[in-house]
The first five atom37 places (N, CA, C, CB, O) and aatype in JSON, in Angstrom:
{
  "aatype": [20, 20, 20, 20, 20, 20, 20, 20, 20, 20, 20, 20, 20, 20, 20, 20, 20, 20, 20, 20, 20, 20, 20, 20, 20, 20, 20, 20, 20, 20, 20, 20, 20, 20, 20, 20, 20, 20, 20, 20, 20, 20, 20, 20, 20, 20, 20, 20, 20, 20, 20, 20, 20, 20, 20, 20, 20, 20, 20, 20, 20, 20, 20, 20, 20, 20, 20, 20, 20],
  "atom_mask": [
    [1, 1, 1, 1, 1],
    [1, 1, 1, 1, 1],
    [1, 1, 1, 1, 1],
    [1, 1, 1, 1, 1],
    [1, 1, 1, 1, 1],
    [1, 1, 1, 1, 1],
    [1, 1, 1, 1, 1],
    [1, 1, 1, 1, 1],
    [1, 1, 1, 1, 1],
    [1, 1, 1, 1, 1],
    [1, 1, 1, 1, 1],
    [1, 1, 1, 1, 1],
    [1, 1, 1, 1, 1],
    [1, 1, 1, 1, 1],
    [1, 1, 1, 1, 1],
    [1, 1, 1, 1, 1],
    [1, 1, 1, 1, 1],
    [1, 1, 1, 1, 1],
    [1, 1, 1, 1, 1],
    [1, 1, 1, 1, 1],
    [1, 1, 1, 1, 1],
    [1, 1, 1, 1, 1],
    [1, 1, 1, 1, 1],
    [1, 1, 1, 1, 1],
    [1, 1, 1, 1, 1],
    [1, 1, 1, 1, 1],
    [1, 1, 1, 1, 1],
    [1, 1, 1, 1, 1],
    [1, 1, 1, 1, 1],
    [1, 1, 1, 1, 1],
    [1, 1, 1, 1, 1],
    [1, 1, 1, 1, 1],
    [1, 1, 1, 1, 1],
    [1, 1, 1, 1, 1],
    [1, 1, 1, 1, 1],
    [1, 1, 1, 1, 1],
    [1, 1, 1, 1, 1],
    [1, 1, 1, 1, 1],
    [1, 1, 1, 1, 1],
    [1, 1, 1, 1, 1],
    [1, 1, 1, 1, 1],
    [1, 1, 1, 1, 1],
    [1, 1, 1, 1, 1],
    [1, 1, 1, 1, 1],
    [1, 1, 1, 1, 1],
    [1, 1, 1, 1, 1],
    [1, 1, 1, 1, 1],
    [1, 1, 1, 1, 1],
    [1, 1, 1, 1, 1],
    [1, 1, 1, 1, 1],
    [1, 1, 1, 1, 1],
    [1, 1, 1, 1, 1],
    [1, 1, 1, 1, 1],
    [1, 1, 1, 1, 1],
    [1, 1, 1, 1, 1],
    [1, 1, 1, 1, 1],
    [1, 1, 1, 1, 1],
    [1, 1, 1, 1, 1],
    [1, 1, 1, 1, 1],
    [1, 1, 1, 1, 1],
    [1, 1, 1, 1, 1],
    [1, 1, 1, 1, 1],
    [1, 1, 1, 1, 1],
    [1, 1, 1, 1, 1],
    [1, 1, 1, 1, 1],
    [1, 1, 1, 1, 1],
    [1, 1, 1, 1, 1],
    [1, 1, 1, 1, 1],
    [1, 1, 1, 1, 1]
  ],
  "atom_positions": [
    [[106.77, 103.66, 111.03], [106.35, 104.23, 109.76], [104.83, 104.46, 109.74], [106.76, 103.31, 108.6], [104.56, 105.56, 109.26]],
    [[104.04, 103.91, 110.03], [102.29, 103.77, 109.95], [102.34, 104.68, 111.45], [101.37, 101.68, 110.01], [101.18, 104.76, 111.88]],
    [[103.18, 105.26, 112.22], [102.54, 106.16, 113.77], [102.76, 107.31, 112.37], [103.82, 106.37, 115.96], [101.72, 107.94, 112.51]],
    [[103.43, 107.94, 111.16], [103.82, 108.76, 110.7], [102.25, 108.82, 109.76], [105.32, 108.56, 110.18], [101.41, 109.71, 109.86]],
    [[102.2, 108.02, 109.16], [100.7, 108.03, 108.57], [99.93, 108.52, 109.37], [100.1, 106.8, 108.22], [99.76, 109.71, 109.12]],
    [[99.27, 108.09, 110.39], [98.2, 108.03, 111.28], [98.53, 109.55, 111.51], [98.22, 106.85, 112.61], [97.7, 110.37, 111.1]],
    [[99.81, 110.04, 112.21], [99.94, 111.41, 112.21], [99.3, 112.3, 111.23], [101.13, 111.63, 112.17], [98.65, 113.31, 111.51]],
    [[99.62, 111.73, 109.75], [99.27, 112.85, 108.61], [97.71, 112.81, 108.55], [99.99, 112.49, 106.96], [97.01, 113.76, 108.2]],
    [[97.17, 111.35, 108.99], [95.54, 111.64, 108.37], [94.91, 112.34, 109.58], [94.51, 110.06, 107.92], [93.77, 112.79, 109.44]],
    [[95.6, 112.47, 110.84], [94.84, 113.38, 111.73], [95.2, 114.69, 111.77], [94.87, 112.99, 113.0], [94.71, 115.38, 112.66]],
    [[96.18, 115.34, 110.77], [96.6, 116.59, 110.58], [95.3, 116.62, 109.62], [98.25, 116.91, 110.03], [94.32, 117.1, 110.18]],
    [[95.17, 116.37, 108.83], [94.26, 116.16, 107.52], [93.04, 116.31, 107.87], [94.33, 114.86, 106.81], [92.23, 117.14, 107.45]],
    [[92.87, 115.36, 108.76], [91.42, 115.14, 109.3], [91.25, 116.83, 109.97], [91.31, 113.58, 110.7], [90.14, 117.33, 109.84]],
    [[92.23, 117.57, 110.59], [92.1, 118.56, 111.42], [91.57, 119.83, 110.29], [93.57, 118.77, 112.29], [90.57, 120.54, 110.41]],
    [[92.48, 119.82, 109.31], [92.37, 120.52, 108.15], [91.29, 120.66, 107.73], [92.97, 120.14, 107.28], [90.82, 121.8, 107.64]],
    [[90.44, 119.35, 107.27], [89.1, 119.16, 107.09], [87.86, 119.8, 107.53], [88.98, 118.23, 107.39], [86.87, 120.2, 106.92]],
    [[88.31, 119.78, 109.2], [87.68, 120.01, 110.01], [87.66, 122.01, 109.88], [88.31, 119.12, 111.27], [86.69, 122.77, 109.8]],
    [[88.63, 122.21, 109.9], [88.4, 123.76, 109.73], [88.04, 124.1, 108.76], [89.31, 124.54, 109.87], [87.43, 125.16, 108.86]],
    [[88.12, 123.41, 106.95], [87.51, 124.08, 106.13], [86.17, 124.47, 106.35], [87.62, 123.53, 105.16], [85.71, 125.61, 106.3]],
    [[85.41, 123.07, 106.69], [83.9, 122.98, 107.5], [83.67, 123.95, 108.05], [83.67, 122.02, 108.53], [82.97, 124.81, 107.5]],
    [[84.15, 124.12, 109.25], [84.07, 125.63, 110.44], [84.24, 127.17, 109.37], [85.96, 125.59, 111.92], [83.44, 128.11, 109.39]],
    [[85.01, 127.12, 108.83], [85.26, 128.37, 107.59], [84.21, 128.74, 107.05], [86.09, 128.03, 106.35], [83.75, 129.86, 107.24]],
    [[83.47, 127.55, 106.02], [82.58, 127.78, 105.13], [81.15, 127.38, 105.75], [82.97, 127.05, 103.89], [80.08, 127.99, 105.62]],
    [[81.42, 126.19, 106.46], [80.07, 126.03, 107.3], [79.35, 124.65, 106.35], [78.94, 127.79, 107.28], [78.45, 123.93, 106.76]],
    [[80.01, 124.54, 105.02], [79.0, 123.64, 104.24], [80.55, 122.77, 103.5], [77.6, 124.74, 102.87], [81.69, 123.2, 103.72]],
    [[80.3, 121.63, 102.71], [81.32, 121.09, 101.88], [81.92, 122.24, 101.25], [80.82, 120.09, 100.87], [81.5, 123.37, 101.5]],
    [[83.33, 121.92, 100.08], [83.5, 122.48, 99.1], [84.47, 121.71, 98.48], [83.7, 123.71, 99.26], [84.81, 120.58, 98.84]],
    [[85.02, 122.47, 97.35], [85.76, 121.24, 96.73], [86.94, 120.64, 97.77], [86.5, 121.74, 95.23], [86.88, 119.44, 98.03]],
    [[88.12, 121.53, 98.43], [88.67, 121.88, 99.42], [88.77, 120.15, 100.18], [87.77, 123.21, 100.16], [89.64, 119.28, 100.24]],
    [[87.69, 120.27, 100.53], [86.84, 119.65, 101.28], [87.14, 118.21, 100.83], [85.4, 120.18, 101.11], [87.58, 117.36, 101.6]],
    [[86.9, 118.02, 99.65], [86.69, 116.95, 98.94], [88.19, 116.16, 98.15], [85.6, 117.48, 97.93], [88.49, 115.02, 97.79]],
    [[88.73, 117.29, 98.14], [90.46, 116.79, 98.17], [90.99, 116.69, 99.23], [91.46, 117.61, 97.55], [92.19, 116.6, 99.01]],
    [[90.74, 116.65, 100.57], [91.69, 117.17, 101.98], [90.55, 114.99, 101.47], [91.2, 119.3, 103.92], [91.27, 114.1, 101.01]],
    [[89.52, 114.79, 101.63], [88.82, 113.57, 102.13], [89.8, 112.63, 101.05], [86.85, 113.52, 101.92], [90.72, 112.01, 101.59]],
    [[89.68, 112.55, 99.89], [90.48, 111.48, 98.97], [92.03, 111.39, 99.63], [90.55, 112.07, 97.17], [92.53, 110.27, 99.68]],
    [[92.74, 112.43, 100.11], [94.22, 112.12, 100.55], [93.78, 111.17, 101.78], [95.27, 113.64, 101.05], [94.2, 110.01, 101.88]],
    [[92.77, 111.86, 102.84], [92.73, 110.5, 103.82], [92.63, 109.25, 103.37], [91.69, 110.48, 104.68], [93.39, 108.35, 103.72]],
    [[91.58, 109.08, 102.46], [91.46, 107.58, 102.33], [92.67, 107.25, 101.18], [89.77, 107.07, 101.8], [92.44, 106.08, 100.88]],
    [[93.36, 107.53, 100.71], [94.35, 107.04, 100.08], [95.74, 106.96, 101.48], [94.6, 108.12, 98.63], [96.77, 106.32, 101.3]],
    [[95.52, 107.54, 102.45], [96.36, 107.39, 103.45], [96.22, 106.03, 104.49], [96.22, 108.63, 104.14], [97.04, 105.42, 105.18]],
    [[94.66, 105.86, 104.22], [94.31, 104.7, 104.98], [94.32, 103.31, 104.18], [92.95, 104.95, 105.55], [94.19, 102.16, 104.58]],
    [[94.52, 103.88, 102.87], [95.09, 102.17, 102.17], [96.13, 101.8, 102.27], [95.11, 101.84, 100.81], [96.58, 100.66, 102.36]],
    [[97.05, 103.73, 102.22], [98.48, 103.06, 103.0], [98.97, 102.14, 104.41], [99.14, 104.12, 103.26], [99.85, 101.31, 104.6]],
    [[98.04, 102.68, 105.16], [98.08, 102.38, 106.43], [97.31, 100.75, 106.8], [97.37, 103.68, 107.13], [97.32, 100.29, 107.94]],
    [[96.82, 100.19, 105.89], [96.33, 98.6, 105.93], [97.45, 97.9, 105.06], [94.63, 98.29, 105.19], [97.82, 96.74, 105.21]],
    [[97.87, 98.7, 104.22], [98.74, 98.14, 103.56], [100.53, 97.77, 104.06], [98.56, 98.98, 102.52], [101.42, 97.06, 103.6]],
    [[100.42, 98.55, 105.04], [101.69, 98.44, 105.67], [101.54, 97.91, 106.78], [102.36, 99.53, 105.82], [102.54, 97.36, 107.24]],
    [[99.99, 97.91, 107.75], [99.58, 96.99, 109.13], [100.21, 95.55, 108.37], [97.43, 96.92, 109.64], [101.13, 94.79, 108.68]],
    [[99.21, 95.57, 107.17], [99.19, 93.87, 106.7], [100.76, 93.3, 106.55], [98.34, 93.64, 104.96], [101.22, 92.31, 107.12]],
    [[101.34, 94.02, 105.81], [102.86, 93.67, 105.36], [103.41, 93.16, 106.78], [103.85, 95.16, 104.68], [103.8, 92.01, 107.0]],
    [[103.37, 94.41, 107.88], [103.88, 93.92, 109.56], [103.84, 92.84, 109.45], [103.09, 94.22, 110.91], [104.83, 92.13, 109.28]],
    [[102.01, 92.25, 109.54], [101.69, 91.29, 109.91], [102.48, 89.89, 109.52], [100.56, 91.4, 109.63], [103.1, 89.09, 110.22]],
    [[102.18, 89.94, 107.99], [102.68, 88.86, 106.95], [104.47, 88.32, 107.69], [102.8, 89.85, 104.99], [105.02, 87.25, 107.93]],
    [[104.84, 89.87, 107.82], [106.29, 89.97, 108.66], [106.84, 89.17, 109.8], [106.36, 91.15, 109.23], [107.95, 88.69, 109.99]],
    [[105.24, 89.16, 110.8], [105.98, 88.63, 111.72], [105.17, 87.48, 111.67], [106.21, 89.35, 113.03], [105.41, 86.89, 112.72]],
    [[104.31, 86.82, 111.0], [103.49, 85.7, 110.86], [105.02, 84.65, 110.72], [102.19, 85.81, 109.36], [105.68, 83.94, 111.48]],
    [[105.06, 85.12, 109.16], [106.8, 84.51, 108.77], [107.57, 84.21, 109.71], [107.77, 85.46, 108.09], [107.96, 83.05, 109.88]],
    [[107.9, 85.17, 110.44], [109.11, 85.04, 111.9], [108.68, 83.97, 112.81], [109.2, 86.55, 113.02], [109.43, 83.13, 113.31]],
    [[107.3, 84.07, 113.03], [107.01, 83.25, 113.89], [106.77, 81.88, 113.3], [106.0, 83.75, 114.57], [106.92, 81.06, 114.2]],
    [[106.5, 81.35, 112.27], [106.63, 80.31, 111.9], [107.53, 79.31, 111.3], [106.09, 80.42, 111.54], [107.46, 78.09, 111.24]],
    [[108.51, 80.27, 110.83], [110.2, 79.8, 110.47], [111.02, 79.55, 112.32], [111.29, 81.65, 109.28], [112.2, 79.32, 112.6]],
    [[110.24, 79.66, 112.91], [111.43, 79.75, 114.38], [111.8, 78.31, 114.19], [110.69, 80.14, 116.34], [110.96, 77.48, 113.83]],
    [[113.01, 78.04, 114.42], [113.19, 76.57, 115.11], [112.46, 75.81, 116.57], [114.64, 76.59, 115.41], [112.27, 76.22, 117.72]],
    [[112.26, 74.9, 116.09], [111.81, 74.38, 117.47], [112.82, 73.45, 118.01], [110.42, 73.65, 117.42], [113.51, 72.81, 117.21]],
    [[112.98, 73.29, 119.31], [114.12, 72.62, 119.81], [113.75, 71.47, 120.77], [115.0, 73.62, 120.48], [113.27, 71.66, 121.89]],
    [[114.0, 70.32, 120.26], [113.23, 69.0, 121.37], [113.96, 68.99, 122.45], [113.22, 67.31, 120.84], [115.12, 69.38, 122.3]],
    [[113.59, 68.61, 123.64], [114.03, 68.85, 125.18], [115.29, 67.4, 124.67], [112.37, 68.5, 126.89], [116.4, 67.38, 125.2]],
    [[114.89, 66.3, 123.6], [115.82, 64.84, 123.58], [117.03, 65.39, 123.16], [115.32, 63.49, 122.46], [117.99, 65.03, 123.85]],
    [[117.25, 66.06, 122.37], [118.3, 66.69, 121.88], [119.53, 67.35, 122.66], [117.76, 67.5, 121.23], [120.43, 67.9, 122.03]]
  ]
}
């Protein structure tokens, strides 16, 4: 899910990049293509972190198994 993000903010980022080349200077354009990235990149910490939390959990619920047993 987050390789699908990362995909969109470098389509975005590309987008960006040509308005620039177009006009040569900012414009508004410009300035809405930048707010979707960073609202893409809160997605994208926000769903690293969740992973994380994910497998923190997994790994600390494991059973452990004594060799006496």
């Amino acid at each position: 899910m987050t390789e699908d993000l990362y995909n969109t903010k470098r389509s975005l980022e590309l987008e960006w990049q040509q308005e620039h080349l177009k006009d040569g200077k900012h414009n508004i354009r410009m300035i809405e293509i930048n707010r979707k990235i960073q609202d893409i990149i809160k997605e994208i910490i926000a769903q690293e972190f969740e992973e994380a939390a994910r497998e923190n959990k997994i790994s600390v619920s494991k059973p452990e198994v004594s060799i006496a047993t």
